[in-house]
N, CA, C and O of each residue as an XYZ file, in Angstrom:
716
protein
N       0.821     -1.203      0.000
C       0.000      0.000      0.000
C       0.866      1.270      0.000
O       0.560      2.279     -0.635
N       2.019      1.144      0.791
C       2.950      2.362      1.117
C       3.224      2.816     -0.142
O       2.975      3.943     -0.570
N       4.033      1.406     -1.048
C       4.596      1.573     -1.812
C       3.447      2.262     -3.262
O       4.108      2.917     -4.068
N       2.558      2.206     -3.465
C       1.432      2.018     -4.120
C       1.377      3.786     -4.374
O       1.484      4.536     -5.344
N       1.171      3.916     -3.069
C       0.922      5.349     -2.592
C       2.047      6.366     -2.996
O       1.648      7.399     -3.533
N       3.764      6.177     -2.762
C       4.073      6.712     -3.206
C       4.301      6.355     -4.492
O       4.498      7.520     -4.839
N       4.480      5.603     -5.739
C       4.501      5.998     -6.633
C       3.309      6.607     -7.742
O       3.258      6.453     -8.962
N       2.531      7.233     -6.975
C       1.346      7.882     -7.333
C       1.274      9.202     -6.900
O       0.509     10.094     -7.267
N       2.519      9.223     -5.749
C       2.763     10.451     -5.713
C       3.823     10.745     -6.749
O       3.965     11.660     -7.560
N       4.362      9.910     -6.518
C       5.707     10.335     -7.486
C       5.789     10.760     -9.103
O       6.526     11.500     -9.753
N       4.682      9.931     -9.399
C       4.313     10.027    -10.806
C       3.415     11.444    -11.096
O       3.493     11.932    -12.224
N       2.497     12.151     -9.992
C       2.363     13.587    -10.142
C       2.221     14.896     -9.201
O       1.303     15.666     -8.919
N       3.921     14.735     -8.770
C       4.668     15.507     -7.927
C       4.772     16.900     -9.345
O       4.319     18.039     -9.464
N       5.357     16.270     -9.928
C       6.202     17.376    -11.024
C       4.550     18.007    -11.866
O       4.535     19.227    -12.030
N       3.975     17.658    -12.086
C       2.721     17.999    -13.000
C       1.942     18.381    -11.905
O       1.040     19.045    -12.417
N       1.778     18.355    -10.813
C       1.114     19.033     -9.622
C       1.817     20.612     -9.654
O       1.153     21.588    -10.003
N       2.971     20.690     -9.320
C       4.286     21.318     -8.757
C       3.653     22.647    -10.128
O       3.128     23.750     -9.976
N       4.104     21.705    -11.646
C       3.416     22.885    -12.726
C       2.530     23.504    -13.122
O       2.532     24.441    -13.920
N       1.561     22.932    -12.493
C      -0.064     23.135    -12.549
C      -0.130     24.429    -11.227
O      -0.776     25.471    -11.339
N       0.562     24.103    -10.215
C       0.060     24.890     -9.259
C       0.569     26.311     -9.475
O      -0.315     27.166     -9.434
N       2.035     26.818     -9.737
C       2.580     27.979     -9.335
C       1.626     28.849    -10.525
O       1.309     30.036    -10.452
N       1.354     28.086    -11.390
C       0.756     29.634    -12.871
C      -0.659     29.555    -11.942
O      -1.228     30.629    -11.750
N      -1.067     28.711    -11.539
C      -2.473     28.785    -10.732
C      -2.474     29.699     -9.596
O      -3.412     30.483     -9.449
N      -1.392     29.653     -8.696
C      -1.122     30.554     -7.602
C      -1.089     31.853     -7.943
O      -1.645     32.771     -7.340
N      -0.215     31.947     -9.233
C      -0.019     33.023     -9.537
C      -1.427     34.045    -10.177
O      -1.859     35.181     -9.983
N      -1.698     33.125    -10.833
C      -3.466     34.042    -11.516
C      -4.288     33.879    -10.454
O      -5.409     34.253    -10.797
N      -4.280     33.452     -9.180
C      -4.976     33.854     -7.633
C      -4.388     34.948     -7.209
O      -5.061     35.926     -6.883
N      -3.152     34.944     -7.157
C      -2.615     36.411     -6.777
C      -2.741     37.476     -7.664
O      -2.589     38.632     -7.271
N      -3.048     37.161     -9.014
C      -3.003     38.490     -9.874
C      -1.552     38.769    -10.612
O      -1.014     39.659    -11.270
N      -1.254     37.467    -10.097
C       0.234     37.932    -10.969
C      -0.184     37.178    -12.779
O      -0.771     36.152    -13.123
N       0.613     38.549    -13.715
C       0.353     38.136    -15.013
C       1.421     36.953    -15.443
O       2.635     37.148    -15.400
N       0.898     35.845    -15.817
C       2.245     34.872    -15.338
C       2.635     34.769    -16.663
O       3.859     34.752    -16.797
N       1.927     34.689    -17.783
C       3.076     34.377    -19.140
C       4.076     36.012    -19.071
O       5.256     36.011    -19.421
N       3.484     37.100    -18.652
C       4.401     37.886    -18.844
C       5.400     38.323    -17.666
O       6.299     39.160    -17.739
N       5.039     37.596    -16.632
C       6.428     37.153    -15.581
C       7.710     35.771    -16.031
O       8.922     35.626    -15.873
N       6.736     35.076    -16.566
C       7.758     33.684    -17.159
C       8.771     34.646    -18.049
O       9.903     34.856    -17.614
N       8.316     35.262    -19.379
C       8.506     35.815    -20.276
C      10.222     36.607    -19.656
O      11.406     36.514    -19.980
N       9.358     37.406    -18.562
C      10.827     38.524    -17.918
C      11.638     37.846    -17.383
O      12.828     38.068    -17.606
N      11.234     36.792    -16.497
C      12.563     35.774    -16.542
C      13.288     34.967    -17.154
O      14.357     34.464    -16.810
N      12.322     34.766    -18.649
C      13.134     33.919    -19.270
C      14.371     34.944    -20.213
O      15.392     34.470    -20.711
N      14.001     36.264    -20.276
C      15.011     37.254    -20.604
C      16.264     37.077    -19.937
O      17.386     36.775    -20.342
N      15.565     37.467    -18.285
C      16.798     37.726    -17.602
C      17.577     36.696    -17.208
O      18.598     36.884    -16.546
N      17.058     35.206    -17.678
C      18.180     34.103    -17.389
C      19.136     34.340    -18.708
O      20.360     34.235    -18.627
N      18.317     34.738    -20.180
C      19.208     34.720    -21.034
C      20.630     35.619    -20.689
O      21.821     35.328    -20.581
N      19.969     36.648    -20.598
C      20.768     37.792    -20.292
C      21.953     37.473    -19.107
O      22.953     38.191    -19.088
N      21.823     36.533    -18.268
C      22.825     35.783    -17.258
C      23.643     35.140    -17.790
O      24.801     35.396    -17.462
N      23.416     34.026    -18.840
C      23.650     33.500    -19.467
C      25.072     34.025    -20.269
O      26.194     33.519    -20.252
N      24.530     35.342    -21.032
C      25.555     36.190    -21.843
C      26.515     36.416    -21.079
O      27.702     36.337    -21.395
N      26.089     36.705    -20.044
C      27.227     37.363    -19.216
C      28.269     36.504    -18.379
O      29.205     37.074    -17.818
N      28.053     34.774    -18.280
C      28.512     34.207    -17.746
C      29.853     33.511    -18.864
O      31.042     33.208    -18.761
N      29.051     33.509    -19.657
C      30.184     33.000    -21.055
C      31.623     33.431    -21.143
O      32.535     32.636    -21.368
N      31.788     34.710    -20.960
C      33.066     34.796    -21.701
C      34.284     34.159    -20.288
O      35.393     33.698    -20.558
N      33.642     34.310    -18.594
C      34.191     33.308    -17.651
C      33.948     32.149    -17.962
O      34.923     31.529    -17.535
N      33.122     31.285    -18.541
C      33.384     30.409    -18.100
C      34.490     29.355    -19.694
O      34.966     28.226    -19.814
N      34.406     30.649    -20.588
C      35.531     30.136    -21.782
C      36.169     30.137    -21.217
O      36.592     29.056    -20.808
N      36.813     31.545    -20.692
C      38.293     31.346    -20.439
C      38.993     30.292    -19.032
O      40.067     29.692    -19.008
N      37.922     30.373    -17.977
C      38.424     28.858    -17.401
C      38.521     28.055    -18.187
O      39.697     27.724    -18.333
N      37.500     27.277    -19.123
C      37.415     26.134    -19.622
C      38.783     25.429    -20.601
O      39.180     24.316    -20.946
N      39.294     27.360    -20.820
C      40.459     26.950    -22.272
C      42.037     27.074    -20.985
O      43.080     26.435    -21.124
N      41.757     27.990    -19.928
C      42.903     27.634    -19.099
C      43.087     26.238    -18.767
O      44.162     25.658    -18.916
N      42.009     25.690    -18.304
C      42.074     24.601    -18.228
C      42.635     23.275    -18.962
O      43.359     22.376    -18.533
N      42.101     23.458    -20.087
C      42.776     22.382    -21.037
C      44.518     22.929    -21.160
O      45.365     22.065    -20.935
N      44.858     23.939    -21.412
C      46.293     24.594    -21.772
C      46.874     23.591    -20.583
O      47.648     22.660    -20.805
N      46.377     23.942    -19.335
C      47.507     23.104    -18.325
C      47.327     21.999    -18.403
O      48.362     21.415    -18.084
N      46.162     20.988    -18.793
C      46.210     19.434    -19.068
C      47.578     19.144    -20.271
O      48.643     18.526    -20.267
N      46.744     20.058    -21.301
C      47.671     19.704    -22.127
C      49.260     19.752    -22.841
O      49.820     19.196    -23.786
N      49.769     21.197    -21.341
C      51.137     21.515    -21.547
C      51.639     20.391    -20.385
O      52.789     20.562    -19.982
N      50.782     19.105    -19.734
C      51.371     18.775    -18.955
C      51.450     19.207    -17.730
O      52.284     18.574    -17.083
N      50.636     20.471    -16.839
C      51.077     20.339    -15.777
C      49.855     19.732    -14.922
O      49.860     20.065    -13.737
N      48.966     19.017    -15.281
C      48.001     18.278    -14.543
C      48.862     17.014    -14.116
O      48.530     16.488    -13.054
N      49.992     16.430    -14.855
C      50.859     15.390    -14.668
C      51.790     15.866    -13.521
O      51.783     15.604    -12.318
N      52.547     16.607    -14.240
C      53.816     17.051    -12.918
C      53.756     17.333    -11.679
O      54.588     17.221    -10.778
N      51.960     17.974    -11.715
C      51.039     18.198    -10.400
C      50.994     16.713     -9.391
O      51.662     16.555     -8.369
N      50.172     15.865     -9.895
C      50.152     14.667     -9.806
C      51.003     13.808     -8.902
O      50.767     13.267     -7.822
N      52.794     13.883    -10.214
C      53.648     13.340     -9.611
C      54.298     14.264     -8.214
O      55.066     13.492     -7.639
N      54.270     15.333     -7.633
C      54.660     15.973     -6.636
C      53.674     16.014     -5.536
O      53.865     16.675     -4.516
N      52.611     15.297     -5.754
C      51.580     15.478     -4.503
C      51.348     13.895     -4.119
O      50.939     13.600     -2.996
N      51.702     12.644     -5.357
C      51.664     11.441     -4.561
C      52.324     11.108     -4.067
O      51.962     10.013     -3.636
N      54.227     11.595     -3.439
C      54.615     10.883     -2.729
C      54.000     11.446     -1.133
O      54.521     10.897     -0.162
N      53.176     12.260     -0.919
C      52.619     12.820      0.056
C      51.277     11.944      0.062
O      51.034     11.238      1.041
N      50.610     11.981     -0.780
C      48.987     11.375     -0.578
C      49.416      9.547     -0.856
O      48.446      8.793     -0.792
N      50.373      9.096     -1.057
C      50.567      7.236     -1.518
C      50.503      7.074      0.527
O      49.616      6.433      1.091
N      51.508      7.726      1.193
C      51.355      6.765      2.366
C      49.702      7.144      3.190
O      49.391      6.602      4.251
N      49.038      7.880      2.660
C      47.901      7.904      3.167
C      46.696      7.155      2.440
O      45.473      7.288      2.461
N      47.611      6.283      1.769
C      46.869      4.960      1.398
C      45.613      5.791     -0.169
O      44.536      5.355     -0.575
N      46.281      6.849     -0.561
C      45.434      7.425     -1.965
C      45.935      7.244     -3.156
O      46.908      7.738     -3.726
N      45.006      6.333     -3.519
C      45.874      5.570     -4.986
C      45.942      6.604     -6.100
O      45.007      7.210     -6.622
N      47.093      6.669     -6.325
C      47.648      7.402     -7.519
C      46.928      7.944     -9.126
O      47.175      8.785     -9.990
N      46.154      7.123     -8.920
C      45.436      6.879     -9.963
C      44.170      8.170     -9.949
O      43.709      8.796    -10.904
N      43.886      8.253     -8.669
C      42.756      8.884     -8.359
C      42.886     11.181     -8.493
O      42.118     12.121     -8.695
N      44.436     10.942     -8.200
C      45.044     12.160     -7.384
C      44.566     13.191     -8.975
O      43.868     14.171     -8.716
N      44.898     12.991    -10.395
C      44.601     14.023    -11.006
C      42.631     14.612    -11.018
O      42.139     15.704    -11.300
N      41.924     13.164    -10.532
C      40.409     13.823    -10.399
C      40.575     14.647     -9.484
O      40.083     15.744     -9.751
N      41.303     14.544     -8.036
C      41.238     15.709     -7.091
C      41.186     16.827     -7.162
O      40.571     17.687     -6.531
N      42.570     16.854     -8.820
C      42.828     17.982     -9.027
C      41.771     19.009     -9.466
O      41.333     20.075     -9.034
N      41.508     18.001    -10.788
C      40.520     18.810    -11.919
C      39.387     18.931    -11.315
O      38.998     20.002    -11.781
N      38.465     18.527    -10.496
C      37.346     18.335     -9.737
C      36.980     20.232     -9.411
O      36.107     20.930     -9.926
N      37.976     20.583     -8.434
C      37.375     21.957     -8.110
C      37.376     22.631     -8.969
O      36.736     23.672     -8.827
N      38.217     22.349    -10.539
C      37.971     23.339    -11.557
C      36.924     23.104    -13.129
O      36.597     23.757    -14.119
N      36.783     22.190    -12.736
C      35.554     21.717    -14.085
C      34.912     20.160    -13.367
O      35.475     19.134    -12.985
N      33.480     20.594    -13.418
C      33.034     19.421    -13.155
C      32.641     18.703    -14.409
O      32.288     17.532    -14.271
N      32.645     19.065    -15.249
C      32.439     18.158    -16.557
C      33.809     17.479    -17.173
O      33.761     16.418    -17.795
N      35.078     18.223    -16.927
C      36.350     17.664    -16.765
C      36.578     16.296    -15.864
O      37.363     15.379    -16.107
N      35.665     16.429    -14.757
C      35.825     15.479    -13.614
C      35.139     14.156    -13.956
O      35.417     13.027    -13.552
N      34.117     14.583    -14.849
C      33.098     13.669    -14.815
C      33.980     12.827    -16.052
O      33.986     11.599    -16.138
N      34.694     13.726    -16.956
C      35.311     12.763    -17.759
C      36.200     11.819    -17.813
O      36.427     10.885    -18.582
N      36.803     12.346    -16.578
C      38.149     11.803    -16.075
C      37.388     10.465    -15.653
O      37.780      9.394    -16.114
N      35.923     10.539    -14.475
C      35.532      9.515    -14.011
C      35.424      8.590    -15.411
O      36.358      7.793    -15.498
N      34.890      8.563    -16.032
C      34.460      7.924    -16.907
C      35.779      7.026    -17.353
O      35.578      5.817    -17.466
N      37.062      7.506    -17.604
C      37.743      6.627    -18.165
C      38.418      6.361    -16.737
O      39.055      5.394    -17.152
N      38.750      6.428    -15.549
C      38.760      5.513    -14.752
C      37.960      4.584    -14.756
O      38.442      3.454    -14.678
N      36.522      4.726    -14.843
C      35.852      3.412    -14.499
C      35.803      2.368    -15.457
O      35.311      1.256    -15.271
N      36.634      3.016    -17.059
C      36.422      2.349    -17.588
C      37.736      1.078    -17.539
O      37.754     -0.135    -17.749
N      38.590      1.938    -17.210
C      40.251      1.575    -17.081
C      40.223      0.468    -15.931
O      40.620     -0.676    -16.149
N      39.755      0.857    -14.763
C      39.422      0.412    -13.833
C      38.298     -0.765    -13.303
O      38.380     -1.843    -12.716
N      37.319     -0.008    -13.799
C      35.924     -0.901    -13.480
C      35.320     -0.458    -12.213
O      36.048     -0.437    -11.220
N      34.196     -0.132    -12.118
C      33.395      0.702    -11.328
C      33.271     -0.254     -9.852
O      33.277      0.204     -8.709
N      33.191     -1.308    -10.140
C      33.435     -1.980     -8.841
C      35.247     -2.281     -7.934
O      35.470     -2.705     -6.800
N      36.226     -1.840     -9.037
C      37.272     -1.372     -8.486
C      37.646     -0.194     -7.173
O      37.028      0.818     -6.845
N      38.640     -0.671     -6.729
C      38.889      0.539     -5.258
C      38.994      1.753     -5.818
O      38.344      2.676     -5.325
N      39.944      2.006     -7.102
C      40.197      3.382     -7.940
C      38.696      3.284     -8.266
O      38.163      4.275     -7.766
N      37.819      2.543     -8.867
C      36.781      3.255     -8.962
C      35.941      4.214     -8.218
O      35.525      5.332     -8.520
N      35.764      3.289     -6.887
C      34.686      3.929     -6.187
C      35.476      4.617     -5.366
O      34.912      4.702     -4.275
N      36.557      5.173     -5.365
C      36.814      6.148     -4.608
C      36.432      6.867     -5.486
O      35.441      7.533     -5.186
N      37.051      7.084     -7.037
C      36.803      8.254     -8.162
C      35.202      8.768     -8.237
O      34.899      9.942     -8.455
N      34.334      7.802     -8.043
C      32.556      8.686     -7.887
C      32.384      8.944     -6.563
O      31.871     10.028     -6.287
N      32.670      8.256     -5.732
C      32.270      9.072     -3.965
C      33.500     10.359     -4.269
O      33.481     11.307     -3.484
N      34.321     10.367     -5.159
C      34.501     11.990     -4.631
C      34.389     13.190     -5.922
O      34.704     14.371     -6.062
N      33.678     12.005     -6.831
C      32.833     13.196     -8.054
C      31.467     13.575     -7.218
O      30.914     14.658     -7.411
N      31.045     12.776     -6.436
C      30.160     13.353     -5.467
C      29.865     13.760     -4.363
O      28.802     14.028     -3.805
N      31.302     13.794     -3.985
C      31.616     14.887     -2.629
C      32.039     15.755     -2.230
O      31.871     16.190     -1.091
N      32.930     16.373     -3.403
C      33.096     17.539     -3.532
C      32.419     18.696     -4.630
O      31.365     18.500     -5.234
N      33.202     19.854     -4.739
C      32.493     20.937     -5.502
C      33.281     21.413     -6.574
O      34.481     21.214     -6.387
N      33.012     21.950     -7.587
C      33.787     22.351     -8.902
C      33.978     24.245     -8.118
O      33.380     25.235     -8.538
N      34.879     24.210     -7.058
C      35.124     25.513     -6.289
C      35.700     26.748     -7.358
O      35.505     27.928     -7.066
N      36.358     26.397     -8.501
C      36.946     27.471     -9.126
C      35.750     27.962    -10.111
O      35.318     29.089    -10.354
N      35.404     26.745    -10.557
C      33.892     27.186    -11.477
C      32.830     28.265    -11.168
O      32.372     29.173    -11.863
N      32.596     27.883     -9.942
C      31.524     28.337     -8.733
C      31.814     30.235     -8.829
O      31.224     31.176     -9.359
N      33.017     30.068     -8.015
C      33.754     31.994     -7.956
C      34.507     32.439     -9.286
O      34.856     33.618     -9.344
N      34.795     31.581    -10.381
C      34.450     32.125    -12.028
C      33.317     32.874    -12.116
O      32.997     34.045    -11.915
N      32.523     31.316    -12.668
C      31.394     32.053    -13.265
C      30.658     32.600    -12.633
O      30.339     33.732    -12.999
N      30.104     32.071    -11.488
C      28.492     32.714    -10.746
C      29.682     33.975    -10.238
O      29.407     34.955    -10.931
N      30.321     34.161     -9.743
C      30.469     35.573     -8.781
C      31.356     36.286     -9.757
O      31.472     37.479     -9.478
N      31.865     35.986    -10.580
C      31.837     36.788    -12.237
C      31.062     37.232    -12.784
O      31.242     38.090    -13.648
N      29.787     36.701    -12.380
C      28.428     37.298    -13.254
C      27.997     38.362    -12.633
O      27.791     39.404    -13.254
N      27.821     38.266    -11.463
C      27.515     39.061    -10.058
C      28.588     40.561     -9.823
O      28.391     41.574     -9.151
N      29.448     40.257    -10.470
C      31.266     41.045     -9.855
C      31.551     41.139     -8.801
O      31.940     42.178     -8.266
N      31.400     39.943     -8.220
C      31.926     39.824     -6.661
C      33.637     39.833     -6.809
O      34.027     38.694     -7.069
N      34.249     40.376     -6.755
C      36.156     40.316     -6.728
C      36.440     39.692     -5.692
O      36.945     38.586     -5.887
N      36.236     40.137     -4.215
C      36.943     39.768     -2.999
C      36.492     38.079     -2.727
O      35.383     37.841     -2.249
N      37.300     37.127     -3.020
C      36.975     36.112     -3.165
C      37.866     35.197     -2.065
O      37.824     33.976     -2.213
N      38.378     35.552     -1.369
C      39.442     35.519     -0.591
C      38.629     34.013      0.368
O      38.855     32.839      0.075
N      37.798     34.423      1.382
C      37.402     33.250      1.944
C      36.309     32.828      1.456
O      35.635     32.724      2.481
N      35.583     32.477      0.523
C      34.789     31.805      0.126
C      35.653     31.063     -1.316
O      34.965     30.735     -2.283
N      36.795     30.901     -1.338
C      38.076     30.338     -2.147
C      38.445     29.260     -0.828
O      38.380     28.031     -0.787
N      38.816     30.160      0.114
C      39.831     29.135      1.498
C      38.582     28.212      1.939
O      38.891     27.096      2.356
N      37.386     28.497      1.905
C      36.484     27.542      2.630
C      35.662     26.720      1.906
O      34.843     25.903      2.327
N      36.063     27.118      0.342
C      36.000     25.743     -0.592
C      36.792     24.935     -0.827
O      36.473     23.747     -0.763
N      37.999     25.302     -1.154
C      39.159     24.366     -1.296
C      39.224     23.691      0.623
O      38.839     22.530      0.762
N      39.420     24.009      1.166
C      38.990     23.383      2.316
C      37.729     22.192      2.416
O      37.968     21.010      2.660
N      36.709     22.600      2.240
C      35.863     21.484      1.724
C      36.148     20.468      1.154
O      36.043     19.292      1.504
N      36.793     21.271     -0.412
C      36.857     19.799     -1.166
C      38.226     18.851     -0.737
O      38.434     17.774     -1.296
N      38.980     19.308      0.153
C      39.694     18.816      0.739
C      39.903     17.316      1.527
O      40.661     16.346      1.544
N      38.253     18.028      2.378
C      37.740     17.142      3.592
C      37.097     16.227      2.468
O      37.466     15.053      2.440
N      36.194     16.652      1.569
C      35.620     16.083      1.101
C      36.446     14.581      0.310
O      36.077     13.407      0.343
N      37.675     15.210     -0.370
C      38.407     14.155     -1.011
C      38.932     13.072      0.320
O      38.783     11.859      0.469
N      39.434     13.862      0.960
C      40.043     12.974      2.337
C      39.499     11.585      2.613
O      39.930     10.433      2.570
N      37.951     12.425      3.024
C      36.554     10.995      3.580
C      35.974     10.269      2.372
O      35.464      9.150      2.413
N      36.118     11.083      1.224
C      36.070      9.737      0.177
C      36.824      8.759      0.455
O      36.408      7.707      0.941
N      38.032      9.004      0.172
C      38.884      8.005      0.237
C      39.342      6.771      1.156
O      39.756      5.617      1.040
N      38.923      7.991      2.421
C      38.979      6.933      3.874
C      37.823      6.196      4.248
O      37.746      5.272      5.058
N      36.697      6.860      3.371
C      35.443      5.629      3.779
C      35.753      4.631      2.583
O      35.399      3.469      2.785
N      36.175      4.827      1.738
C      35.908      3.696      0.655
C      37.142      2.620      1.112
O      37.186      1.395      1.221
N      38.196      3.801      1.339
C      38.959      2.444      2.143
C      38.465      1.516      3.122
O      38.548      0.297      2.974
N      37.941      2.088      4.142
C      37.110      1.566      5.256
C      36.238      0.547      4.956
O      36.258     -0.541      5.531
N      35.163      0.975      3.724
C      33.664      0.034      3.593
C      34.683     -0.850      2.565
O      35.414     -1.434      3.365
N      35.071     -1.214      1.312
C      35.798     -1.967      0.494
C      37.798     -2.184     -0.091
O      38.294     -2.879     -0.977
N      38.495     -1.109      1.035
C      39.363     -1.463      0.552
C      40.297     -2.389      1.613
O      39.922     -3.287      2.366
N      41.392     -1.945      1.438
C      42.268     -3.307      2.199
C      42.651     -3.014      3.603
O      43.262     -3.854      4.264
């Protein structure tokens, strides 16, 4: 019965959810195709303005994969992260992670493929595509769009995050499946 129940909710959560706000809204008097309308401007208009940050991360980005220093990075941070039991393999997603999450996601992909998703390099590589944050992306684009400059601790208390975040990936996956 439980089960019954919710997937009957589940099936019209989202078509409830759409039905209601233009309904709320013509109870309140709000003109809603020409409120949709002004927001769908002003997302465009966000949009424009987010682009030319988030090229130029996207092309910094590749320049240092591809002049090599995502490697040299790599090799100078695993003899520090190997005795804390972080397989080598894993250390360039750490990297790329706070700066492109679609970079990260690619990287996952050919680990798991290299690897195999039920591998230790695997499942550390998705518990920490999903535990941390794409932090450089974040104070690029969104507070580029905004012109927030002073970026100072909301930089230190992301990279901090994804820090912790990479850390307890690694140490729970060690913990629940590794050796």
């Amino acid at each position: 019965m439980l089960v019954q129940t919710m997937e009957i909710i589940g099936r019209w959560a989202i078509p409830s959810i759409v039905l209601f706000i233009p309904l709320w809204g013509l109870i309140q008097g709000v003109r809603v195709y020409e409120a949709f309308v002004e927001g769908a401007k002003k997302g465009l208009l966000s949009t424009l303005r987010i682009t030319p940050y988030l090229i130029a991360m996207l092309v910094s980005i590749r320049v240092f994969r591809v002049a090599g220093g995502m490697d040299l990075l790599a090799k100078i941070i695993a003899p520090v992260t190997s005795p804390m039991g972080v397989p080598k393999e894993v250390i360039p997603m750490f990297l790329i992670r706070p700066l492109s999450g679609s970079g990260a996601l690619s990287m996952l992909g050919d680990l798991l493929k290299t690897y195999g998703p039920d591998s230790l390099v695997g499942v550390i590589a998705s518990t920490i595509q999903g535990s941390t944050e794409t932090t450089f992306y974040v104070i690029t684009v969104y507070f580029g769009a905004i012109n927030i400059h002073r970026v100072r601790h909301s930089l230190s208390i992301g990279l901090g995050a994804d820090i912790i975040g990479f850390l307890l990936a690694v140490y729970s996956c060690l913990w629940f499946f590794g050796h």
